[in-house]
Phi, psi and omega in degrees: 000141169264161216289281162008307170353285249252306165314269213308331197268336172275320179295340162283319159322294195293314190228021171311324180284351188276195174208112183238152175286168171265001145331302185287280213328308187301329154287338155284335151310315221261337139334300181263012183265299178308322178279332193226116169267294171001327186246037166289313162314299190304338189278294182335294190309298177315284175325323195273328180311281176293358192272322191261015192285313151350319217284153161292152153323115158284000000 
């Protein structure tokens, strides 16, 4: 298991049930890039990551 993990299963917990666009999502990224500059890359990878989930394979 990963240390992430651990996150990811209280976000499912705490908030499985809502439903947000990916409007909020982007914004609550673009929050916390501000508060944690630091966790600027990884977010950047995650964003980009879901903006492209869709794309064909090349």
């Amino acid at each position: 298991m990963y240390f992430t993990d651990r996150g990811l299963e209280e976000l499912a917990e705490r908030r499985g049930e809502e439903q947000v666009s990916f409007v909020w999502l982007a914004e609550r990224l673009r929050q916390f890039v501000d508060a944690h500059p630091d966790f600027e890359v990884p977010v950047e990878r995650l964003a980009t990551w879901l903006a492209r989930l869709d794309d064909d394979d090349e």
